[in-house]
C-alpha positions in Angstrom: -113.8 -25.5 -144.5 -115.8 -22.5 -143.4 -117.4 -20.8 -146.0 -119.1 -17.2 -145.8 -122.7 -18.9 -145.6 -121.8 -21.1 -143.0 -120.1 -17.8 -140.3 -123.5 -16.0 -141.6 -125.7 -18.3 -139.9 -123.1 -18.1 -136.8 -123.5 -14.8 -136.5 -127.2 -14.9 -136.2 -127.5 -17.8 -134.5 -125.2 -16.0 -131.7 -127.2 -13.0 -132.5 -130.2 -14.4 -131.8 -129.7 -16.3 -129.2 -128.4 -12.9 -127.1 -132.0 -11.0 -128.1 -133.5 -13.8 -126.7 -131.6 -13.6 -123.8 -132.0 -9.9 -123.1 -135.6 -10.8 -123.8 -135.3 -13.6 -121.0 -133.5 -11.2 -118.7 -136.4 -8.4 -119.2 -139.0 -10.5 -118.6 -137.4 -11.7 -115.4 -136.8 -8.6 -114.0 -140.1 -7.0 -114.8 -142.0 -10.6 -113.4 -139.8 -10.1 -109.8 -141.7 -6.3 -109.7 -145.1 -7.8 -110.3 -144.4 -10.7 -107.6 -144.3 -10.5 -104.0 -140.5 -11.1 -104.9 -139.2 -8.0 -105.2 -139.0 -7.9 -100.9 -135.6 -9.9 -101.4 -134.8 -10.6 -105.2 -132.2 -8.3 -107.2 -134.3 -4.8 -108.4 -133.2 -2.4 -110.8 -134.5 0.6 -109.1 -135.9 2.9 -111.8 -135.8 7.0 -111.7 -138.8 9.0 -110.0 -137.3 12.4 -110.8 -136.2 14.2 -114.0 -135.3 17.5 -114.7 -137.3 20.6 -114.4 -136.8 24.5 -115.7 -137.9 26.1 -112.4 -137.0 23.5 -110.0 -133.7 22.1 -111.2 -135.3 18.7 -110.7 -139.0 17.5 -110.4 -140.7 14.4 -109.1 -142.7 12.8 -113.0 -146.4 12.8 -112.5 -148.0 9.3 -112.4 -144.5 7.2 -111.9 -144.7 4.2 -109.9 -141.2 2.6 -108.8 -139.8 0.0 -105.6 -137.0 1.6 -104.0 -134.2 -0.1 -103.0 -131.9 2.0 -100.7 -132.0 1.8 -97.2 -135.3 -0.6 -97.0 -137.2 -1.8 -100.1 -141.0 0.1 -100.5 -143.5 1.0 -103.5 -143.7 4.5 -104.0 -145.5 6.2 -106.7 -146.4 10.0 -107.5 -149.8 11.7 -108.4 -150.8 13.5 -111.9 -149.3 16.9 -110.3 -145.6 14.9 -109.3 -146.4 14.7 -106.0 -145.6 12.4 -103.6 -148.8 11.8 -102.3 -152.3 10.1 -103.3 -154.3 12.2 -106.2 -155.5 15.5 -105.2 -157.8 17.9 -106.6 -156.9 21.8 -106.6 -160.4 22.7 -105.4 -160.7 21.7 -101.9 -163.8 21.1 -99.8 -165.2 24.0 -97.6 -165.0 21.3 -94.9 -161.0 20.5 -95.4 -158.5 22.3 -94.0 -155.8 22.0 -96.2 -152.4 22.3 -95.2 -149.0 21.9 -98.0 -146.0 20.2 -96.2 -143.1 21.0 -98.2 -139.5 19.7 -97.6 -136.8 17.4 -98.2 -136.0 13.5 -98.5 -137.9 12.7 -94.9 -140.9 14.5 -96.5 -140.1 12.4 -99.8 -140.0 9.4 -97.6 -139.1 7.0 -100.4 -137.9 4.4 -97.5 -142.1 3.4 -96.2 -144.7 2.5 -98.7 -147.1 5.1 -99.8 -149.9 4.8 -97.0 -147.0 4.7 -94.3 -145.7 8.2 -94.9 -146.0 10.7 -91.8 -148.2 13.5 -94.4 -150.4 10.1 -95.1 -150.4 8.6 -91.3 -151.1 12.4 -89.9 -154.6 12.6 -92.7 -155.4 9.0 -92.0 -156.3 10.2 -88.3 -159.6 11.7 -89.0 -160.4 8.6 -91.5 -163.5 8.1 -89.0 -165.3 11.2 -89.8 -165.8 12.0 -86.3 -164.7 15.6 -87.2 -166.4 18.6 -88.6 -163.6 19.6 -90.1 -160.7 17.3 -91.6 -156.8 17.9 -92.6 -155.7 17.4 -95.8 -151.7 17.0 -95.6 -150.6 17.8 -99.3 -146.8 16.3 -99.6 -144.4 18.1 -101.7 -141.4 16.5 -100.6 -138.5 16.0 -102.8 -134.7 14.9 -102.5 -132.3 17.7 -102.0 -135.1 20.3 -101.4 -133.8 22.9 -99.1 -135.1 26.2 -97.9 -134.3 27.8 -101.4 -136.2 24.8 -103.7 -139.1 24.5 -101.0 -139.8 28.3 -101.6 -139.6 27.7 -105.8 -141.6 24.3 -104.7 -144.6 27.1 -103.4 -144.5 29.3 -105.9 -144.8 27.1 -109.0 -146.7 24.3 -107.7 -147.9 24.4 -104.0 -149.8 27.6 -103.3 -152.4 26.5 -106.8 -153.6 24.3 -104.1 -155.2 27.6 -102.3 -154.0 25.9 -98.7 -155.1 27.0 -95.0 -151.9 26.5 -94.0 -147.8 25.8 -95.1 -145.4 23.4 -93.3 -141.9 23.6 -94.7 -139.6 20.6 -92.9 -135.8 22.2 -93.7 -132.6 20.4 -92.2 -130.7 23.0 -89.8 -128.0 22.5 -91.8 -129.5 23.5 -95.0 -129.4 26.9 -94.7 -124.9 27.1 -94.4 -125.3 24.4 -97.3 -124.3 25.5 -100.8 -128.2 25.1 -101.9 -128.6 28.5 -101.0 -126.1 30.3 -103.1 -125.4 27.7 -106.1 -127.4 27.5 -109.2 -125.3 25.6 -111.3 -127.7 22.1 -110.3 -130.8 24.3 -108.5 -132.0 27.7 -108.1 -130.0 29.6 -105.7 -129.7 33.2 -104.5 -126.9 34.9 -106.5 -126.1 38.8 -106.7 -127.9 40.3 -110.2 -125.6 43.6 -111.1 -127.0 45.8 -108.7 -125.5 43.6 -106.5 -129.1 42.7 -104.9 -129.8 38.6 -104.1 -132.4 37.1 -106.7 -133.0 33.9 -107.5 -130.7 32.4 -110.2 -131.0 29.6 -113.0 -128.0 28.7 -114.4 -128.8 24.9 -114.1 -131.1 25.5 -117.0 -127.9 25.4 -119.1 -127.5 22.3 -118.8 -127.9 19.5 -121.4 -130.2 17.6 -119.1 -132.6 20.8 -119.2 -132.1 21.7 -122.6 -132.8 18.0 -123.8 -135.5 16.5 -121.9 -138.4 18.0 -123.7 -136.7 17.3 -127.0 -137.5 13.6 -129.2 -134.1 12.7 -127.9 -135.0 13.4 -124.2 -138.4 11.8 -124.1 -136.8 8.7 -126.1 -134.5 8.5 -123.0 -136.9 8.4 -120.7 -139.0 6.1 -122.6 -136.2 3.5 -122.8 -135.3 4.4 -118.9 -139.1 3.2 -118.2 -139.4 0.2 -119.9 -136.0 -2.1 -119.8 -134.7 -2.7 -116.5 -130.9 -3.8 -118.4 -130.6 -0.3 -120.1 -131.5 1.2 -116.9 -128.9 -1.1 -114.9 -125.8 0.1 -117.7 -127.1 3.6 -117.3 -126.9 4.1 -113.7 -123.7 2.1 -113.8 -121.8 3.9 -116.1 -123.2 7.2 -113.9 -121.3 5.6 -111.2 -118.3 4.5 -112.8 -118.9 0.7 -111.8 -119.0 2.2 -108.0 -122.2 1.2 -105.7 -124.8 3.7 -105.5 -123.6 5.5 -102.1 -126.8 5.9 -99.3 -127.8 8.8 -98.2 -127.8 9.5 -94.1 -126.0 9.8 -91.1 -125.3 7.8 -88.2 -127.7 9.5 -85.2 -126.4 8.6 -82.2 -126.1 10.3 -78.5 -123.1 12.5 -78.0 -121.3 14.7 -75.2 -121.7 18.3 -74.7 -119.0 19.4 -76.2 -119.5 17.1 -79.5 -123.1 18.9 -79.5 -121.9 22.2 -78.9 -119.5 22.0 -81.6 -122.2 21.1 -83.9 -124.6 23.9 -82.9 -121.6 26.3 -82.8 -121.8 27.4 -87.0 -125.3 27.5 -86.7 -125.4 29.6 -83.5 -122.9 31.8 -85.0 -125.3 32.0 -88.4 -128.4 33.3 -86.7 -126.6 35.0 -83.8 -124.1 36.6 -85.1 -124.9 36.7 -88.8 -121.6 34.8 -89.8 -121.0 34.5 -92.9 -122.6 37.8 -93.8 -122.6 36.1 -96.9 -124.5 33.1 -95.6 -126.8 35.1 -93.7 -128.0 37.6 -96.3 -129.4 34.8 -98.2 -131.3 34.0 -94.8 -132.5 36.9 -94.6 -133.7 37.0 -98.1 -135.8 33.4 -97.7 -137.3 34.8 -94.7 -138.5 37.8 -96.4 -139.3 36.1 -99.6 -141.4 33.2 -97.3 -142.6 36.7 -95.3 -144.0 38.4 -98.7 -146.1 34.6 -99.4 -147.3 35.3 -95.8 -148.9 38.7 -96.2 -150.1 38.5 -99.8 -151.9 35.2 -98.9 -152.7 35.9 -95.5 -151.6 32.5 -94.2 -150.1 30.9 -91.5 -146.6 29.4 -92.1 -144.3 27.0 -89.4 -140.6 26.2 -90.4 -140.2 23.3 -88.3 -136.0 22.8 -88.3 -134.9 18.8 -87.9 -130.7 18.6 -87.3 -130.3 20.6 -84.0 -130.5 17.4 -81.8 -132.7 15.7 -78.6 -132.9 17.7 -75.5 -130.7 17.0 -72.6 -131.0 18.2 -69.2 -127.1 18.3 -68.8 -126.1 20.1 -72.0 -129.0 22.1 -73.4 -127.8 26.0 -72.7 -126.1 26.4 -76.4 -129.5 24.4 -77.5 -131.7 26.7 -76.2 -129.9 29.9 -78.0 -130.1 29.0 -80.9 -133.3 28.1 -81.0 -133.8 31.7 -79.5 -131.6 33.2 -82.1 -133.7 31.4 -84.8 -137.1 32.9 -83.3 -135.7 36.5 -82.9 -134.9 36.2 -86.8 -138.7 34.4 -87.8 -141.1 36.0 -85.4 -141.0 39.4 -86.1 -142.2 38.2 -90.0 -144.8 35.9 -87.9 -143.0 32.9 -88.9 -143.6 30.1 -86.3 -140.6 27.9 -85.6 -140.7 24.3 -84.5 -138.2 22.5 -83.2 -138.5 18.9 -84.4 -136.0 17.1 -82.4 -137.1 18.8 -79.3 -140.9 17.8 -79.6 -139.8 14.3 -80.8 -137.9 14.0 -77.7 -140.5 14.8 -75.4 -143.5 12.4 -77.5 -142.6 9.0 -76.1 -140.5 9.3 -73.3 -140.3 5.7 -72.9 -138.5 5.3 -76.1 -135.0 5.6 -77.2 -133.4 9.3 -78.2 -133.5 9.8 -82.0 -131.8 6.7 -83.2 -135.2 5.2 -82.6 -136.9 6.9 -85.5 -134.4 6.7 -88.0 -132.7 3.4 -90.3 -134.0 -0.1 -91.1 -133.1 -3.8 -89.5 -129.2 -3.7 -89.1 -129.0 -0.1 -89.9 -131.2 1.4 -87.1 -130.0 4.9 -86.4 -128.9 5.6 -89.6 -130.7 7.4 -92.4 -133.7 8.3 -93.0 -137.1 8.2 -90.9 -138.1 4.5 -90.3 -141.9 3.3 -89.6 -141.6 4.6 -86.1 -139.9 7.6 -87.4 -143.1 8.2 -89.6 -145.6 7.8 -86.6 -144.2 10.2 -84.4 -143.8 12.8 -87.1 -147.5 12.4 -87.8 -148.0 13.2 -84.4 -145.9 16.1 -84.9 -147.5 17.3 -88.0 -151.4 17.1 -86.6 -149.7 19.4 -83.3 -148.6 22.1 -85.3 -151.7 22.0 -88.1 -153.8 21.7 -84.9 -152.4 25.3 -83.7 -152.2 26.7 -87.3 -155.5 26.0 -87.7 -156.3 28.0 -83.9 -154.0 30.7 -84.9 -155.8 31.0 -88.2 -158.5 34.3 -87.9 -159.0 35.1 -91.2 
C-alpha cells in the first residue's frame, strides 16, 4: 500500500533528481562556451541588445556572447555599448578619429572581434609608421537605418568629439518603414503643425517601460546566467519556429532584373516619389546637414544595395547615383558608392557574392572575412580623403 510518506519521498526524489539535472544541463552548456567546443557543439546564443528610450534598442555595455547565425564568432561590446574594443572620449592630439555608424555589416556579429572591417581598417597603422593614426569608432547596430544612425550621433557618437563621420546605410533603407514608423524605433512622424519631427512611440511599450524596473533587470539577470531559461524564452518568442537568418542571396543578374531594382530608388531621389517618402529624405539630410555646420565636420554616406558595375548595363546605375549626389552635395555631404568601389578593388575576384555568406552559404548574408578586408580598404580610402578634405 502507498501511504502519504511513501509518494512524499517520490515527489522529491523526482524533484530532485530534475534540479540536478537542470543543474547538469547548465553546467554543460556553460563548459561548451568556455571550451574550444562551442565551434561545432549546440549554443544557446544569448541577447547583446536590450531596449533603449532614445534608440528603441541598444547594444548592453560590457556583454560578451558567441553568435550562432550564419557562422559561429565571439563578439563582445565595450563600457559605452559599442561594438568595438574600449575607448576613451578624450582622444589623442595625434588620432584622427573617425565614428562609423550603421547597420548589421557595421555590427558585424558574423567575424570575431579583431576581424571586423572598423578593427582591420585601425589595425593598418599598428606599426607606428605614421604621424598621425585613425581611430575607427564602431557604432554599428542591427536594424540601424539612416533615422537610428542620426539618434545613434546625437546621444552617443558625437561625445566622442570625432574628425570625421562615416554612416554605412542600405539603399533600401531610406523607402523602408524605419523612416516613418515609431511604434519599434524613432521615426519621422508629422507633430500638429503638420511639420516632420522625430517620434517615440516605441517608448510605450512594456519592454521600455519595464527594463529599468526590479522586474526588468531580474529578466535580464536570469537571460545572462541560465542558457535553459534563455533557450524556452527565445522559443516561446518564436512559437517553436527556427530563428529565421537575416540576408539575401547576392548574385549577378540581367539588365532589366537590375533596372527594376534601381527603378524605386531612381524614382525616390529623381523624382521625389513618394512625396511622402522623400520628405523624410529631405529631413535626414538636413538634420545630418545642421550636425555638419554646427560641428564643422566632414561627413560621407557611403550607400551598400545599388549593385557591382557592369559595362553592359550601368546607364540607370549611374543616375541614380547622380540623383543621390544632386540631393547630398549641395549640404556638402560626400556620397560613396560601396558596391562600385568594391567592384573595382580586386578585379581578380568574383562580383559581390565574394564578400558576403560563410562555407555553403557563400553569397548569402552578411559580410564574410573577405567581405571585412575589402571594406577596410574601403573605410581607410574615404577617411584618407576626409581627412584631406578636413581644413579646419
Amino acid at each position: 500500500m502507498v501511504t502519504a510518506k511513501s509518494r512524499s519521498i517520490a515527489w522529491l526524489s523526482a524533484g530532485f533528481g530534475f534540479a540536478i539535472s537542470i543543474v547538469a544541463m547548465e553546467a554543460l552548456l556553460h563548459g561548451i562556451e568556455l571550451s574550444p567546443a562551442w565551434r561545432i557543439l549546440p549554443i544557446v546564443e544569448r541577447e547583446l541588445g536590450w531596449p533603449d528610450p532614445d534608440r528603441g534598442y541598444a547594444l548592453r555595455p560590457n556583454i560578451e556572447i558567441i553568435n550562432v547565425r550564419e557562422h559561429r564568432s565571439q563578439v563582445s561590446t565595450n563600457s559605452f555599448g559599442m561594438r568595438d574594443k574600449e575607448r576613451t572620449l578624450a582622444k589623442s592630439p595625434r588620432v584622427y578619429r573617425v565614428v562609423v555608424t550603421g547597420d548589421s555589416f557595421t555590427e558585424a556579429l558574423q567575424v570575431n572581434d579583431p576581424d571586423t572591417f572598423t578593427r582591420l581598417a585601425e589595425a593598418s597603422d599598428d606599426d607606428g609608421s605614421n604621424s598621425e593614426q585613425f581611430e575607427f569608432l564602431n557604432f554599428g547596430m542591427s536594424g540601424a537605418g539612416p533615422v537610428q544612425q542620426y539618434v545613434q550621433l546625437q546621444n552617443l557618437a558625437l561625445k566622442f568629439n570625432p574628425d570625421a563621420i562615416v554612416m554605412l546605410i542600405g539603399a533600401g533603407q531610406f523607402l523602408s518603414s524605419e523612416m516613418s514608423d515609431d511604434s519599434v524605433n524613432p521615426a519621422y512622424i508629422k507633430n500638429a503643425d503638420g511639420e516632420l519631427e522625430l517620434g517615440y512611440t516605441f517608448r510605450q511599450r512594456r519592454s521600455q517601460r519595464y527594463r529599468d524596473t526590479l522586474v526588468g533587470r531580474l529578466f535580464f539577470r536570469l537571460m545572462d546566467s541560465s542558457r535553459i531559461a534563455r533557450a524556452l524564452y527565445v522559443y516561446k518568442l518564436s512559437g517553436g519556429k527556427p530563428v529565421p537568418r537575416t540576408g539575401s542571396e547576392i548574385t549577378a543578374h540581367s539588365c532589366s532584373a537590375i533596372d527594376a531594382r534601381i527603378e524605386r530608388q531612381l524614382k525616390l531621389w529623381q523624382e521625389h516619389a513618394p512625396m511622402s517618402a522623400y520628405a523624410r529624405v529631405e529631413k535626414f539630410v538636413a538634420d545630418l546637414a545642421h550636425i555638419k555646420r554646427e560641428r564643422d565636420i566632414p561627413m560621407a554616406l557611403v550607400v551598400y544595395g545599388i549593385g557591382e558595375i557592369r559595362p553592359d548595363c550601368n546607364t540607370r546605375r549611374q543616375a541614380l547615383i547622380s540623383a543621390m549626389e544632386r540631393v547630398l552635395t549641395p549640404h556638402a555631404l560626400r556620397l560613396w558608392d560601396a558596391d562600385g568601389v568594391l567592384s573595382t578593388l580586386e578585379p581578380t575576384l568574383a562580383p559581390l557574392a565574394h564578400y558576403h555568406g560563410f562555407g555553403r552559404k557563400r553569397g548569402i548574408g552578411h559580410l564574410n572575412h573577405a567581405g571585412h578586408r575589402a571594406y577596410s580598404q574601403l573605410l581607410r580610402q574615404i577617411a584618407d580623403e576626409l581627412k584631406t578634405s578636413d581644413h579646419r
